[in-house]
C-alpha positions as CSV (number, residue, x, y, z in Angstrom):
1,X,3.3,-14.5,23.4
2,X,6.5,-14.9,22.5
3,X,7.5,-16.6,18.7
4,X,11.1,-16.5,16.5
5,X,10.8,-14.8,13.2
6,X,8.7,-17.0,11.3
7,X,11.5,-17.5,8.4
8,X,13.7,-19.8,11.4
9,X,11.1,-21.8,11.7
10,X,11.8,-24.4,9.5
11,X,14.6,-26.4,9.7
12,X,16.9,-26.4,12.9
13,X,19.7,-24.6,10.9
14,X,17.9,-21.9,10.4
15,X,16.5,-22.0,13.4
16,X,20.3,-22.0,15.2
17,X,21.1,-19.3,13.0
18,X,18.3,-16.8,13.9
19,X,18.8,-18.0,18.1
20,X,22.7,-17.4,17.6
21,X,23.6,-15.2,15.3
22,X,21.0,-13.1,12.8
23,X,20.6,-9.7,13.8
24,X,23.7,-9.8,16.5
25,X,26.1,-6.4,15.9
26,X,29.1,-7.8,14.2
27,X,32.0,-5.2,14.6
28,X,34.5,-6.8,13.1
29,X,35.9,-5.6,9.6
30,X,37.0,-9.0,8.4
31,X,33.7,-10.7,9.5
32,X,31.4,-8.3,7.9
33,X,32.8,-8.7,4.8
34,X,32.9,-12.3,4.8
35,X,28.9,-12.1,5.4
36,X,28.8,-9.4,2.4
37,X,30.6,-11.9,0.1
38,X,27.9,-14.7,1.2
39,X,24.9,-12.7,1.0
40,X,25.9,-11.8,-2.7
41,X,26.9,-15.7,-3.2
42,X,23.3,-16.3,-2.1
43,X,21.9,-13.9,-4.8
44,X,19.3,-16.0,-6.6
45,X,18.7,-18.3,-4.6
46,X,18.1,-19.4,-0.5
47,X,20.1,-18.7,2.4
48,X,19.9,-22.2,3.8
49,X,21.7,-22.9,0.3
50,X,24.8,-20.9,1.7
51,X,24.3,-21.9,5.5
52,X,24.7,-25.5,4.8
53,X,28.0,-24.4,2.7
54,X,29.3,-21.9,4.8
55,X,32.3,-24.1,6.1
56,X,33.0,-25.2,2.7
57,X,33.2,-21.5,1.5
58,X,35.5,-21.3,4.4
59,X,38.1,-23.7,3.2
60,X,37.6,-22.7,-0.7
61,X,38.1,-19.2,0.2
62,X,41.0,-19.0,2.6
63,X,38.7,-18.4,5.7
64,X,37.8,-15.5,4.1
65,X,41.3,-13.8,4.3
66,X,40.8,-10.3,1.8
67,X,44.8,-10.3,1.4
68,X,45.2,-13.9,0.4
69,X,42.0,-13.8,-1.9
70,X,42.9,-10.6,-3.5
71,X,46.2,-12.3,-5.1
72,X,43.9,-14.7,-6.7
73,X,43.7,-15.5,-10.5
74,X,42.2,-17.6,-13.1
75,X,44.0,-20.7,-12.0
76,X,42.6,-20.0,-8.8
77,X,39.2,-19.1,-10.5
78,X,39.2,-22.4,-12.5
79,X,39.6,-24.4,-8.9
80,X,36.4,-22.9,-7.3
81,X,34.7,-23.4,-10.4
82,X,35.4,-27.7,-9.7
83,X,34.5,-27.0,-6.0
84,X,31.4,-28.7,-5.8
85,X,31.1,-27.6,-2.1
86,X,30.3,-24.4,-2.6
87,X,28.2,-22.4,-5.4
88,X,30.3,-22.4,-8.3
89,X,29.3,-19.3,-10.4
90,X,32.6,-17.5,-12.1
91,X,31.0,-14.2,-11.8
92,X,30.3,-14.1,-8.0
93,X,33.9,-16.0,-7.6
94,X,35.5,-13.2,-10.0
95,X,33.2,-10.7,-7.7
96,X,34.8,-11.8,-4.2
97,X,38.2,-11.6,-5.5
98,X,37.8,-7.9,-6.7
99,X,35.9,-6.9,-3.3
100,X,38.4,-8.2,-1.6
101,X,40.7,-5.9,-3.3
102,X,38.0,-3.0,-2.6
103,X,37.7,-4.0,0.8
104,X,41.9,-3.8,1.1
105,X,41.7,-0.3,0.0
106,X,39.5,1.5,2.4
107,X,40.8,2.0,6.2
108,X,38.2,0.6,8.4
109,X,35.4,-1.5,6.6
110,X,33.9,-1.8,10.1
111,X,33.6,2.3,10.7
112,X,32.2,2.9,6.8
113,X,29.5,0.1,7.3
114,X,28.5,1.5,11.0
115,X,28.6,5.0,9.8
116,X,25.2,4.1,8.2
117,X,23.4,3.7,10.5
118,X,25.7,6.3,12.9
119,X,27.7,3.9,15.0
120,X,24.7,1.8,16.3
121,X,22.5,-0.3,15.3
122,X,18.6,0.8,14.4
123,X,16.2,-0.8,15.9
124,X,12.7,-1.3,14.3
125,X,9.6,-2.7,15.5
126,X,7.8,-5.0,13.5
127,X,5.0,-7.0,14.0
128,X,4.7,-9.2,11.4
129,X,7.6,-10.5,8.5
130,X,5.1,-8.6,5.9
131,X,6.2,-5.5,7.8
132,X,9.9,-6.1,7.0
133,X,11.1,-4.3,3.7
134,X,13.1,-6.4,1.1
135,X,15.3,-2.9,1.1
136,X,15.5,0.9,1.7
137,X,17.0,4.2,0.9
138,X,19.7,3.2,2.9
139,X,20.5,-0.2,2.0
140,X,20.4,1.3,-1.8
141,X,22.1,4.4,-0.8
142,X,24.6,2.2,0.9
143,X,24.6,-0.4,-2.6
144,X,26.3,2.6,-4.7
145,X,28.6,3.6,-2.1
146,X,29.8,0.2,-2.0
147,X,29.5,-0.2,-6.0
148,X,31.6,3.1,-6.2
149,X,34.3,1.2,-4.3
150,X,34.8,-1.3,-6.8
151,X,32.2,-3.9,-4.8
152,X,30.0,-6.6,-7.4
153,X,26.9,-8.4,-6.1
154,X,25.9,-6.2,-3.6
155,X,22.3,-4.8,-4.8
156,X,19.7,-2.9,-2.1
157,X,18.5,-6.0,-1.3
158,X,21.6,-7.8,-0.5
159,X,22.8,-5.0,1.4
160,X,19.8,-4.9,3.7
161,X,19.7,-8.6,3.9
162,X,23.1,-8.6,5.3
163,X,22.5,-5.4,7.3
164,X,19.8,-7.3,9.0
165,X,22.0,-10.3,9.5
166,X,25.4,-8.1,10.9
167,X,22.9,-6.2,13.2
168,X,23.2,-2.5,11.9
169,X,19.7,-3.4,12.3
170,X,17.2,-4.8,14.5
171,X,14.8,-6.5,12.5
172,X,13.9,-9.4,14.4
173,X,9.9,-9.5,15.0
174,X,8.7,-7.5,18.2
175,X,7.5,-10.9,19.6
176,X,10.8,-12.8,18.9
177,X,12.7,-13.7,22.2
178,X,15.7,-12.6,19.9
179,X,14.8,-8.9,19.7
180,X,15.2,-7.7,23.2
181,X,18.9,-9.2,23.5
182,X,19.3,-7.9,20.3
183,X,18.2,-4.6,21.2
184,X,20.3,-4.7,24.3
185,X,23.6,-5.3,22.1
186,X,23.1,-1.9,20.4
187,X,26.3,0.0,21.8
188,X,29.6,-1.1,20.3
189,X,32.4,-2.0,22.2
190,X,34.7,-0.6,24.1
């Protein structure tokens, strides 16, 4: 029989989440850092927290724009701190300012996340959510790296949490009717 995870369960924007967009490859550079800066935003506390803000982090944050955001300031601190749209915490606003300068200094923040998992996304098989690990030697390995680069808020946890979200891995259950198309999106484009 076939079930979504049991974490999209319930409430519909979860649910729309998981059907549409958890665990499909994301390949773009831009996007997967905008999903690293939300997963470390959601540090603490839910994800439906940051799903039902997403468009206001949008808007506060440029659309996410790393070269706009890495100008940034206390002035422009201060104004997110009064945004009542979105979580208002000066160290993970201070954090996404200076990952967005990391992220403007390396190349192709696409090729270093895939080359984790090399160029394709793993694909697991578990049966149950109690199967799936809150992180691994990868996602920590992967957490220095990162932390070495001059990226904040992006612990083993977070990094697997997003890694599970961007697709570098297939964690949706074995009985989800996500995790075949999933599995079927694991070759990057052309």
């Amino acid at each position: 029989m076939s079930d979504r995870c049991g974490w999209a369960k319930s409430e519909p924007i979860y649910t729309n989440y998981h059907d549409t967009e958890w665990g499909v490859p994301e390949w773009d550079s831009r996007a997967l850092w905008e999903k690293l800066i939300l997963d470390g935003f959601q540090a603490g506390l839910s994800w439906i927290t940051i799903l039902k803000k997403r468009d206001n982090f949008r808007a506060a944050f440029a659309g996410f724009d790393p070269v706009e955001i890495a100008t940034w300031g206390e002035k422009d601190i201060a104004r997110l701190l009064q945004n009542e749209g979105i979580i208002r915490h000066r160290g993970k606003i201070q954090a996404t300012i200076g990952n967005a300068q990391a992220y403007l200094k390396i190349d192709d923040f696409s090729a270093l996340c895939w080359s984790y998992v090399d160029g394709k996304p793993l694909q697991t098989n578990r049966a149950t959510l109690a199967d799936v690990p809150g992180y691994t030697e990868m996602s920590t390995q992967f957490s220095k790296d990162l932390k070495k680069l001059g990226f904040k808020f992006c612990g083993p946890t977070i990094v697997y949490a997003w890694m599970q979200a961007c697709g570098l891995i297939n964690d949706h259950l074995t009985n989800c009717p996500q995790y075949e198309p999933c599995r079927a999106l694991a070759s990057p484009p052309r």
